[in-house]
LOTORVEX-500283 format. One record per residue: z negated, x, y of N, C-alpha, C, O in turn. Coordinates in steps of 0.05 Angstrom, whole numbers, plus 5000, padded with zeros to 4 digits. Atoms other than C-alpha are relative to their C-alpha. Example, Ala and Ser with C-alpha at 12.3 -4.5 7.8 and 13.67 -1.06 7.14 Angstrom:
<atoms>
500050184976484452464910500050185024498750395024;500149844976485752734979498649855022498249955044;
</atoms>
This chain:
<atoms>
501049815019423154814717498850245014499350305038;500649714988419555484725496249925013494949725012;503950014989411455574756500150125037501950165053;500449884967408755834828500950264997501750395016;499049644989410456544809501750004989502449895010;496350005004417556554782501449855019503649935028;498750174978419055984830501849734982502849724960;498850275017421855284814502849905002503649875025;497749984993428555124803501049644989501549584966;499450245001430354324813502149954994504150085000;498150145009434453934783501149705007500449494996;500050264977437053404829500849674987502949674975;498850335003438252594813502849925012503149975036;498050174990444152274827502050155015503950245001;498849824975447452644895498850195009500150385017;501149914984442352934920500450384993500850534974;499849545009442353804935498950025017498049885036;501849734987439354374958496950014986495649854972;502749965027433054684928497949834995497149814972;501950315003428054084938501249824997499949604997;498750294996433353624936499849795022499449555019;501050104981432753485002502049855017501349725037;498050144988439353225020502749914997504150104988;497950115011445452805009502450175008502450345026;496949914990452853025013501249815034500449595042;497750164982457752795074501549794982502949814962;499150255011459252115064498649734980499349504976;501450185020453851865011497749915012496950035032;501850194994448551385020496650134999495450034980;502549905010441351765021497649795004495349794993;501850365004438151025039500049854973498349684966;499450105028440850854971499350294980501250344964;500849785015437951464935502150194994502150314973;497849865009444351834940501549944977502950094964;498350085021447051434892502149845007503149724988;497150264992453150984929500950175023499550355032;497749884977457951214982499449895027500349665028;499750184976456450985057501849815006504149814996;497250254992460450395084501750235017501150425031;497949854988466550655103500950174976503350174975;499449765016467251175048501049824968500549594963;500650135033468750994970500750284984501450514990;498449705031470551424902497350094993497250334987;502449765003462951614893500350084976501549944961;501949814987460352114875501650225023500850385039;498049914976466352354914500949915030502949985043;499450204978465951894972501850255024501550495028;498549914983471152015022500649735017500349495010;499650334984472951525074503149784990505549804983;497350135010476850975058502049905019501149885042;498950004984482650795089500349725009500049514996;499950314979483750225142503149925002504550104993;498249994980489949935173500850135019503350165019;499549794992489750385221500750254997500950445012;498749645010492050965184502749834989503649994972;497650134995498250495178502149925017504349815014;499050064974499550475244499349755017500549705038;502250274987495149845266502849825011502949705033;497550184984502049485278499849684982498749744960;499450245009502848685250501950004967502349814953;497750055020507548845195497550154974498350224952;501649965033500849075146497749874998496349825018;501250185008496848715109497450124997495650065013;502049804999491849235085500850244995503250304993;499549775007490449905070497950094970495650004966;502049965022488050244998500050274990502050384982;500649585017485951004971497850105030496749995050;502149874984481851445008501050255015502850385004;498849784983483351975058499950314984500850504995;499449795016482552505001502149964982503650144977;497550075013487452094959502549955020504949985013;497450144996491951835004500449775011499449634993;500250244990492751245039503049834991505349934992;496950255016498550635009498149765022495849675022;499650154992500150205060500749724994502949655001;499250335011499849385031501449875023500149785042;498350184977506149065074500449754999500449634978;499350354998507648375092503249994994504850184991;496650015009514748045074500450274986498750414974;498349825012519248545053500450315016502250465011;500449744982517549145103498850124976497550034958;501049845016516649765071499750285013501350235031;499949734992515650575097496550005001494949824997;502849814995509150965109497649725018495249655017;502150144973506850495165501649715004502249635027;498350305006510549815145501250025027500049905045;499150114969515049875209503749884987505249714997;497350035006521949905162500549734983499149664963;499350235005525549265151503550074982505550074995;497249965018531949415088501349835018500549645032;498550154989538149285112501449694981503149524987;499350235013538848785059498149695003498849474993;500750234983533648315097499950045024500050265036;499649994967533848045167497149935011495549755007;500849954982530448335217498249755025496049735035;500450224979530947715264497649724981496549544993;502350195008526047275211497950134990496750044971;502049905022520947835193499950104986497850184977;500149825022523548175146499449774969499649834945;500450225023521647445105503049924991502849724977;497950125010528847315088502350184993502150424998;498449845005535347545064502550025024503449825035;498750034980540247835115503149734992504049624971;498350155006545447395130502749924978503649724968;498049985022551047705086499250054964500650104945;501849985033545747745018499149644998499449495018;501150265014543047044982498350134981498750364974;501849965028537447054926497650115006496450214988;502449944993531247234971498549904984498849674974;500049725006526847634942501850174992501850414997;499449805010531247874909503250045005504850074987;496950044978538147884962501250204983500150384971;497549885014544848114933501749865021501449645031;498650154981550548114978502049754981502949764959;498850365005553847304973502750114990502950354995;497550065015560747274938501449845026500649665040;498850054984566247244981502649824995503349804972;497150085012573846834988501650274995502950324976;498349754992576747475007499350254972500950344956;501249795017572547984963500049944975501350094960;499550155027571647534899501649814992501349724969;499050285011576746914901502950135003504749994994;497849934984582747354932501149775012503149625008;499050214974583146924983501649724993503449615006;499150345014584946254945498049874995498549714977;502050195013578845924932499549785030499649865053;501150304991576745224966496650095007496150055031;502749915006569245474958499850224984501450314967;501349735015565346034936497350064996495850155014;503449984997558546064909499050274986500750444979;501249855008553746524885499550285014500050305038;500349784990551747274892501450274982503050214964;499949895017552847914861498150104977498750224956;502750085028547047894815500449714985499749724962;499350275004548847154802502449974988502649794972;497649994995555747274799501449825009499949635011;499050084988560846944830501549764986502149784962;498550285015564346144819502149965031501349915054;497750004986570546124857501649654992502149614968;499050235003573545344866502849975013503449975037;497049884990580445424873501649725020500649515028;499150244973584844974923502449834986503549654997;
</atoms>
C-alpha cells in the first residue's frame, strides 16, 4: 500500500519479512517460498528444529525421537526402558534380557507383578503355587 511519496508499506506472503519482503525467518524454507520449514526443522510457520536421537543420548536403548527443540524433545524407548534418555531399566524388569522381560521375581510381562509365593501366599503348605499378584494367587496344597 501507499505511493513514491508517502512510501510503500508491504504486506508479506506466507513467511516472508522485512520491508520488501526480502527474507525468510531462521529455520524456514525461502526455496519453497517461505512457506515450509527446512529439513531438519518442523511446526511451521514456527519451524524449530526437530529433534533426533541424539538429544536422547544416541545410546541403543531408543527408538526415536519426537517434538521440537522449542517444545521439547520425548524420547520413543525400546522394551520397557524408560527416563529422559531411555538408559533406565524398572526394577520390575530384568536388566540381564533388555529390559524385554519380567525380572525374575515378577510374571505377566508387559505387565510384571511380583509371582505368588509358598511362603508369602500358601503359608508355606502348598505343593505348587501359581500365578501373580494381579492374577492372584492358586495355592495346591500337599
Amino acid at each position: 500500500t501507499g505511493d513514491t511519496d508517502t512510501g510503500c508499506s508491504c504486506t508479506c506472503k506466507n513467511e516472508w519479512k522485512g520491508q520488501s519482503c526480502e527474507s525468510c525467518p531462521p529455520g524456514v524454507n525461502a526455496s519453497l517460498d517461505c512457506a515450509a520449514c527446512i529439513t531438519g526443522f518442523s511446526n511451521y510457520p514456527n519451524c524449530s528444529r526437530s529433534c533426533t536421537k541424539a538429544d536422547c543420548g544416541n545410546n541403543n536403548n531408543t527408538i526415536s525421537a519426537r517434538g521440537t527443540e522449542a517444545t521439547g524433545c520425548e524420547c520413543i524407548c525400546k522394551n520397557q526402558y524408560t527416563g529422559t534418555n531411555c538408559t533406565v531399566c524398572p526394577a520390575i524388569y530384568d536388566p540381564a534380557q533388555d529390559c524385554a522381560a519380567c525380572h525374575p521375581a515378577y510374571g505377566g510381562f508387559p505387565n510384571c507383578s511380583l509371582k505368588c509365593t509358598n511362603e508369602a501366599n500358601c503359608s508355606n503348605h502348598a505343593l505348587n503355587v501359581e500365578g501373580t499378584k494381579a492374577t492372584g494367587c492358586t495355592c495346591t496344597c500337599r
